[in-house]
C-alpha positions as CSV (number, residue, x, y, z in Angstrom):
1,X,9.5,-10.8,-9.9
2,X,6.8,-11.5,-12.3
3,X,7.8,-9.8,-15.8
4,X,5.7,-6.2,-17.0
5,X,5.6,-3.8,-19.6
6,X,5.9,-0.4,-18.4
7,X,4.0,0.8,-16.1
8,X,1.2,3.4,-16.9
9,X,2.4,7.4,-16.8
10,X,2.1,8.5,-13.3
11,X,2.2,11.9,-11.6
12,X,3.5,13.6,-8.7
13,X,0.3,15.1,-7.5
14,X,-2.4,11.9,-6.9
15,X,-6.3,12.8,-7.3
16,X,-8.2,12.0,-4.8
17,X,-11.0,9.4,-4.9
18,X,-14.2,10.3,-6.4
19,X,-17.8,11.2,-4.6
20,X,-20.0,9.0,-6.6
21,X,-23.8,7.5,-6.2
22,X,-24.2,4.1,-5.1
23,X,-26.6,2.2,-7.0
24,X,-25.8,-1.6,-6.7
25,X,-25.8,-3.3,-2.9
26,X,-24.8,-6.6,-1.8
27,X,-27.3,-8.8,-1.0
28,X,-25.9,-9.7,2.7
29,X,-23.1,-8.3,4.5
30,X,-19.7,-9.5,3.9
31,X,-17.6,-11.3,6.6
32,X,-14.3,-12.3,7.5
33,X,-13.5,-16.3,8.5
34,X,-14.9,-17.1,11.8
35,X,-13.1,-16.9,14.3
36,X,-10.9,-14.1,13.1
37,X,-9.9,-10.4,13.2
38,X,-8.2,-8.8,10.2
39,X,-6.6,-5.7,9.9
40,X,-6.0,-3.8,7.1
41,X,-2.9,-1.0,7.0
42,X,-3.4,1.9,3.6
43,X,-0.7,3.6,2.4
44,X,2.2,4.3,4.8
45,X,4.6,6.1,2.5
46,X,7.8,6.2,4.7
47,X,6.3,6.9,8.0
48,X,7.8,4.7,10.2
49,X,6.7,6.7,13.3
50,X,2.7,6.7,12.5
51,X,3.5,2.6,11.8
52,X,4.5,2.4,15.3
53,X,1.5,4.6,16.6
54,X,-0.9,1.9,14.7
55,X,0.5,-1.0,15.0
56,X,0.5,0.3,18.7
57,X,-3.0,0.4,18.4
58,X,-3.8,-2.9,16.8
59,X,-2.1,-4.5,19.3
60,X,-4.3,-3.1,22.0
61,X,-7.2,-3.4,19.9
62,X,-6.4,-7.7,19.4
63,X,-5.8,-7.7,22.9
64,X,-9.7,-6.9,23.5
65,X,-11.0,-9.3,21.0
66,X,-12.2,-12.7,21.3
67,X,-10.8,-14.1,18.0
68,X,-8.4,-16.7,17.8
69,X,-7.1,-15.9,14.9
70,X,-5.1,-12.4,14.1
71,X,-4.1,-11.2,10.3
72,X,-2.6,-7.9,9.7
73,X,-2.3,-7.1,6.1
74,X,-0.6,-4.3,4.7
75,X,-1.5,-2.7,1.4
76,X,2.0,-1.5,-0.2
77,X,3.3,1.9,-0.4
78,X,5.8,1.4,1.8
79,X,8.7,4.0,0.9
80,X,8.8,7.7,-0.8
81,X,7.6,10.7,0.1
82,X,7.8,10.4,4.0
83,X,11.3,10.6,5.5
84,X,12.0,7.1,6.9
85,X,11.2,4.2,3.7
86,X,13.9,2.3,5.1
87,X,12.6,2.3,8.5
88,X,9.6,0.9,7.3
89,X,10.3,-1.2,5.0
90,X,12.8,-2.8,8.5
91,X,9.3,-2.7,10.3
92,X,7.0,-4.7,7.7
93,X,10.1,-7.0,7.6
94,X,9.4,-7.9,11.5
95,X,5.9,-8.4,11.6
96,X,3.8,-8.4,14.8
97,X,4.2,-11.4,17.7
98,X,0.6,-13.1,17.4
99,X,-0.3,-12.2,14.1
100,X,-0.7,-13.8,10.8
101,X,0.7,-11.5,8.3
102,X,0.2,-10.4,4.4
103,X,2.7,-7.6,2.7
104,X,1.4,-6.4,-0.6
105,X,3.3,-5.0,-3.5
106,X,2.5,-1.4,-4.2
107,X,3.1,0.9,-7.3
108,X,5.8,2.4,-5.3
109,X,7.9,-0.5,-4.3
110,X,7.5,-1.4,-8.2
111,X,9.2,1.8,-9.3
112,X,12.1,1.3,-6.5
113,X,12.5,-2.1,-8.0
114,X,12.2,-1.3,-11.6
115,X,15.1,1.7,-10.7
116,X,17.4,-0.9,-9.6
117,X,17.5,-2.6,-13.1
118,X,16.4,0.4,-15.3
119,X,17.8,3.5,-14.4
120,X,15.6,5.0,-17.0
121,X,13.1,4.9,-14.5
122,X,14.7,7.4,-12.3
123,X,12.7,10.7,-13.2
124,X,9.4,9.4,-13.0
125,X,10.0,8.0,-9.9
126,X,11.9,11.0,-8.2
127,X,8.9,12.6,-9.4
128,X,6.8,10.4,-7.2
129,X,8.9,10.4,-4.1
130,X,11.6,8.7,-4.9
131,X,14.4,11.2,-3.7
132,X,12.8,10.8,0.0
133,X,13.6,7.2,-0.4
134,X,17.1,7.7,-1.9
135,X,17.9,9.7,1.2
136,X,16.6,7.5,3.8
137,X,19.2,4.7,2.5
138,X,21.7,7.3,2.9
139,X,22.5,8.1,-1.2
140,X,22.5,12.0,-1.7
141,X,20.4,11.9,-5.2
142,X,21.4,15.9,-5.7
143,X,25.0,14.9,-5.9
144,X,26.4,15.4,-9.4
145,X,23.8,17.0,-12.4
146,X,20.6,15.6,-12.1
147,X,19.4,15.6,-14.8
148,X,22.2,13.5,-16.9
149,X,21.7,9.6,-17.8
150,X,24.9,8.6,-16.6
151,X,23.7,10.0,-13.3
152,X,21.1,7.4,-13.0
153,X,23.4,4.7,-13.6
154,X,25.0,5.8,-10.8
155,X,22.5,6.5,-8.5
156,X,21.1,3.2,-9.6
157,X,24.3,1.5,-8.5
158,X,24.4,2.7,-5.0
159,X,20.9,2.0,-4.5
160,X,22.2,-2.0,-5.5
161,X,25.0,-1.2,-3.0
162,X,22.6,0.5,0.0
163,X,19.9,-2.0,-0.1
164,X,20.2,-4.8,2.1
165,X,20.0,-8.0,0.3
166,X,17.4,-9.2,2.7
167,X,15.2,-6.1,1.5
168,X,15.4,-6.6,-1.7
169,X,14.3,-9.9,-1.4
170,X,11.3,-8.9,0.6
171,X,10.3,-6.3,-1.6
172,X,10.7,-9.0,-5.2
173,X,8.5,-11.7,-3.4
174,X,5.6,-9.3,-1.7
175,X,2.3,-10.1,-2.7
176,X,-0.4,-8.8,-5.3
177,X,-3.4,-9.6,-3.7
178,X,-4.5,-11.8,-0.7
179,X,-8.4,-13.0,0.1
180,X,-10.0,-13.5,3.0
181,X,-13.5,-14.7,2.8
182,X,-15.7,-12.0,1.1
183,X,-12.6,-9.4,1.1
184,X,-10.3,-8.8,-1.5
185,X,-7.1,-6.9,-0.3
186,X,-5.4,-5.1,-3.0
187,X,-3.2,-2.0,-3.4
188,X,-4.8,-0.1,-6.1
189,X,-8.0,-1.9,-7.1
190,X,-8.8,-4.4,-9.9
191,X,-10.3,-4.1,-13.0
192,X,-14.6,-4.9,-13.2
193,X,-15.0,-6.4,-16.4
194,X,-12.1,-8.9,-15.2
195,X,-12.7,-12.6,-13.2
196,X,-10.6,-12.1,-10.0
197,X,-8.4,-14.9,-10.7
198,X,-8.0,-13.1,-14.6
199,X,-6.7,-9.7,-13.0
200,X,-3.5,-7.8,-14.9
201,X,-0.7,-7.1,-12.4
202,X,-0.6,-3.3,-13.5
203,X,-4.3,-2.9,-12.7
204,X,-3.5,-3.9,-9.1
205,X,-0.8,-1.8,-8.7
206,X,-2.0,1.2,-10.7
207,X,-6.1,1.3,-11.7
208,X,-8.2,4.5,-10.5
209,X,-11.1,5.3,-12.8
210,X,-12.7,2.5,-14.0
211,X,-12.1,0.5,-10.4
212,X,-13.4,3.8,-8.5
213,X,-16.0,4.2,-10.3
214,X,-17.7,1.6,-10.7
215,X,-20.7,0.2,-8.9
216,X,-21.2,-3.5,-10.0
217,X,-20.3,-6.4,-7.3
218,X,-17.1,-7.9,-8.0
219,X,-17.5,-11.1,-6.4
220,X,-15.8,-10.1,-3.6
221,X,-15.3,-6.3,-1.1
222,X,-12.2,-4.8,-2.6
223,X,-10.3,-3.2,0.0
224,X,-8.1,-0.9,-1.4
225,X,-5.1,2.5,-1.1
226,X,-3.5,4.5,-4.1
227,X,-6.2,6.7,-4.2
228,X,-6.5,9.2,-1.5
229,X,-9.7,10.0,0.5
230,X,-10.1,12.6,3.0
231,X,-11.5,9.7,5.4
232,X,-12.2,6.0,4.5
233,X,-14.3,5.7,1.8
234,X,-17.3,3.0,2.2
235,X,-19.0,1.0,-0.7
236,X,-20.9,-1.7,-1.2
237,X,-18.4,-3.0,-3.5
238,X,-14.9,-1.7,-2.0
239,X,-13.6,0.0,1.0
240,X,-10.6,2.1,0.7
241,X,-8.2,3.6,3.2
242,X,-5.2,5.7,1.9
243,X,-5.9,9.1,3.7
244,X,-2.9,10.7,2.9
245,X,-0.9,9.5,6.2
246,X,2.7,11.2,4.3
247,X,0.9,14.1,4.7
248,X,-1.9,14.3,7.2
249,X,-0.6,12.4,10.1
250,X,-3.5,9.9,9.2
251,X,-2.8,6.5,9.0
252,X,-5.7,4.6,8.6
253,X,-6.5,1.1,9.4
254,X,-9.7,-1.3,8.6
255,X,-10.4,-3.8,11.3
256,X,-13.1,-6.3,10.5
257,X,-14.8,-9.5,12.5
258,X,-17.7,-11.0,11.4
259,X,-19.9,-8.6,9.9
260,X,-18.2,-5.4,11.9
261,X,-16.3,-2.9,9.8
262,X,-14.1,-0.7,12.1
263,X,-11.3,1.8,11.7
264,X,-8.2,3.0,13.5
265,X,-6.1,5.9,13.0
266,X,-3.2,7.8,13.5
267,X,-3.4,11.6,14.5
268,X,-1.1,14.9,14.5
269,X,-0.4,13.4,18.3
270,X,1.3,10.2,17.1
271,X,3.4,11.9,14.6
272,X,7.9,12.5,15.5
């Protein structure tokens, strides 16, 4: 993994993305490579059973589409909160038959990592979920004072111990960003006064304001998580898709060919 300072303070409850006037448009409308259908998955957050349900869904939806070429990309937040990180984590691992695939590095999977070196990182990232993830690797994180450094250590330990090695390495060598064509996919966003090749590594996993809301054209669409919308939120200069699926059932997808701009979803029907 790439070296970092700290990462910014974070907090258990996230805001959700800002309602803001649009007063900048692209000149023509973006596209994906010819040829091709790419799908973009937001924030998953230990639901391994919406994952199903959508990837479900993208399957048929391929099926139906003249492209060639198939790219599923997902956007990081992969474990805490939801019940089953390891599950989907095991799923990202096995991507779809047919499909070119991109697994991004969220601010999530950067705690978990950092916790496996640093158990000084433990209460901020039990704060953010972590204890869900603890559990799904089968580690009982209220056994033994909580609170008490030497309890991190060991909690930190039989995290080492739980994690299959062939996880860990999938999680060090996921990816910060990917582009295809006139789409940048990120987790959190990048910073606007920055070139894209010039971007800080804890802007892409942790920027909100300044990305959010700003209205100048980055070079490329920014499609984005972290931040979560009640429904996809359209711009001229980003596109994000974190709707809370840990939470509200809803786990979103952005499908694009061409010039077309579609989404799928997960409902309260898809949900075990």
């Amino acid at each position: 993994m790439v070296a970092t300072a700290s990462p910014r303070p974070t907090r258990a409850r996230q805001p959700r993305a800002p309602k803001i006037p649009v007063s900048k448009k692209r000149q023509q409308k973006p596209r994906v490579p010819d040829g091709s259908v790419v799908y973009a998955i937001g924030d998953i957050h230990g639901r391994a059973d919406l994952l199903d349900a959508l990837h479900a869904q993208i399957v048929a939806d391929a099926r139906k589409r003249p492209a060639r070429r198939r790219v599923l990309i997902w956007l990081g937040d992969y474990v805490d909160r939801g019940i089953d990180s390891m599950g989907v984590v095991e799923r990202v691992m096995a991507p779809l038959a047919g499909f070119e695939t991109v697994a991004l590095l969220g601010n999530h999977e950067d705690l978990m990592l950092r916790f496996l070196d640093d158990p000084a990182v433990g209460p901020d990232w039990m704060l953010n979920g972590g204890i869900q993830t603890l559990t799904s690797y089968r580690i009982d994180p209220m056994d033994g004072c909580f609170f008490r450094a030497d309890r991190w250590e060991a909690l930190s330990r039989a995290l080492r111990e739980a994690l299959p090695a062939a996880q860990r390495r999938f999680l060090e060598r996921l990816k910060l960003m990917h582009r295809e064509a006139d789409y940048l996919f990120v987790h959190a966003g990048i910073r606007p006064d920055r070139a894209l090749d010039d971007q800080d590594r804890d802007d892409l996993l942790w920027i909100r304001g300044e990305f959010l809301f700003s209205d100048v054209d980055h070079g490329a669409v920014v499609v984005h998580g972290h931040t979560i919308s009640d429904e996809p939120q359209i711009r001229p200069n980003r596109v994000g898709i974190d709707t809370g699926a840990h939470y509200t059932d809803r786990l979103t997808a952005l499908a694009l060919e061409g010039e077309s701009m579609r989404f799928l979803q997960t409902g309260e029907a898809d949900a075990r």
